[in-house]
C-alpha positions as CSV (number, residue, x, y, z in Angstrom):
1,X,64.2,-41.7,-101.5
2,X,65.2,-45.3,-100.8
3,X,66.0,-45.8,-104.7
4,X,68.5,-42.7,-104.7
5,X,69.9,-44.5,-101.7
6,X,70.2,-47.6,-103.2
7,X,71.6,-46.3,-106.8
8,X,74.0,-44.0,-105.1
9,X,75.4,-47.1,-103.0
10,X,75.5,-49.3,-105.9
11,X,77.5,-46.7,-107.6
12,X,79.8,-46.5,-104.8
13,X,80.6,-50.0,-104.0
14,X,81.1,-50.6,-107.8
15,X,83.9,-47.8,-108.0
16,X,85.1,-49.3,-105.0
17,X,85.7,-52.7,-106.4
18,X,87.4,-51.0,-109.2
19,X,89.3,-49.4,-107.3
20,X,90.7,-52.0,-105.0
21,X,91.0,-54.5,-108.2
22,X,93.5,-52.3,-109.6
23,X,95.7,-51.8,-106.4
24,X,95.3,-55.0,-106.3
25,X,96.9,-56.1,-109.4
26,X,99.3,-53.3,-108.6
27,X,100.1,-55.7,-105.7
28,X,100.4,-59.0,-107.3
29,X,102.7,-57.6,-110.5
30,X,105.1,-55.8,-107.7
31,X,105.6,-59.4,-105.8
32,X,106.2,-61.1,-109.2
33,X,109.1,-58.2,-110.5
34,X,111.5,-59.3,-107.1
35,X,114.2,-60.8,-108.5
36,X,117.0,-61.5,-106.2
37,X,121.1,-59.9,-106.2
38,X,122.9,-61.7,-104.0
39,X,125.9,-59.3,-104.5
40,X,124.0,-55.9,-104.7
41,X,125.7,-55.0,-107.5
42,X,129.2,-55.9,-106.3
43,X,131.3,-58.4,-107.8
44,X,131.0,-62.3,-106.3
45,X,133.6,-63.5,-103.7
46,X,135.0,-66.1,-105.8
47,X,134.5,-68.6,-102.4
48,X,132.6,-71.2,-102.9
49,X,130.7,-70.8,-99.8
50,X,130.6,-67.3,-99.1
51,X,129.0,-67.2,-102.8
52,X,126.5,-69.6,-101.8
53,X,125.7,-68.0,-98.2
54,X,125.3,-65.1,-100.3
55,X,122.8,-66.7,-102.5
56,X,120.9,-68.1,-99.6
57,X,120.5,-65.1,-97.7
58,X,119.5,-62.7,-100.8
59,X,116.9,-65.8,-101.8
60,X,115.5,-65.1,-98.1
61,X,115.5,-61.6,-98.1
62,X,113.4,-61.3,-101.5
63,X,111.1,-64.2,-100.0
64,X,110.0,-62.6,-97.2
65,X,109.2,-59.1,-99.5
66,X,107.3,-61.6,-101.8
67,X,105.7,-63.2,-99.4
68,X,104.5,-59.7,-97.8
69,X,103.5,-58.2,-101.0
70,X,101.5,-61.4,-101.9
71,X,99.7,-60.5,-98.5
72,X,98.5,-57.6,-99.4
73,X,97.7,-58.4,-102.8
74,X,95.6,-61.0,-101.3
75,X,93.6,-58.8,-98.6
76,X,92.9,-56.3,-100.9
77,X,91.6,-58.8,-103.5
78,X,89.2,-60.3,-100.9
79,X,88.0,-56.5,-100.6
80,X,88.0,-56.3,-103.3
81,X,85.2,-59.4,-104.1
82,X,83.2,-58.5,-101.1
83,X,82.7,-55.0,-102.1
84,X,82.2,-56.8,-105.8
85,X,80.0,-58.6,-104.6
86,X,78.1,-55.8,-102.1
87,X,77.4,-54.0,-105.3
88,X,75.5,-56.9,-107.2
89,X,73.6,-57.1,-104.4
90,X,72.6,-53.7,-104.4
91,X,72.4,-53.8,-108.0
92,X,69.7,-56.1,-107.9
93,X,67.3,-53.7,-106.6
């Protein structure tokens, strides 16, 4: 009984890994494809500094979505090696 137990866990935490692996990498390829627009597909002031303002804030904006989706690819890759490592465990017996 307690080897079903164990083999059915083992199975499960594995899958899990898997799982949360991919979303994972899902994750960390989304935050590396931001690329930043500072003129959403408009056409540049031609000012000097509104240009620049215009750089800054877009290079802001995209920051802060990078830095968010880097923090969720991170999380869920830390699940993603517990649970890893959960089913080695459980693989051992």
């Amino acid at each position: 009984m307690w080897h079903c137990m164990l083999v059915f866990f083992h199975r499960f935490t594995t899958v899990a890994a898997v799982v949360t692996g991919f979303v994972s990498v899902r994750l960390w390829y989304k935050s590396a494809q931001v690329s930043s627009d500072p003129f959403m597909g408009g056409v540049e002031s031609g000012e000097e500094s509104t240009a620049q303002g215009q750089w800054i804030a877009a290079i802001l904006c995209d920051s802060m979505e990078v830095a968010r989706l880097n923090r969720k690819a991170a999380l869920m890759t830390a699940w993603s090696v517990g649970i890893g490592a959960a089913a080695t465990i459980l693989g051992t017996f």
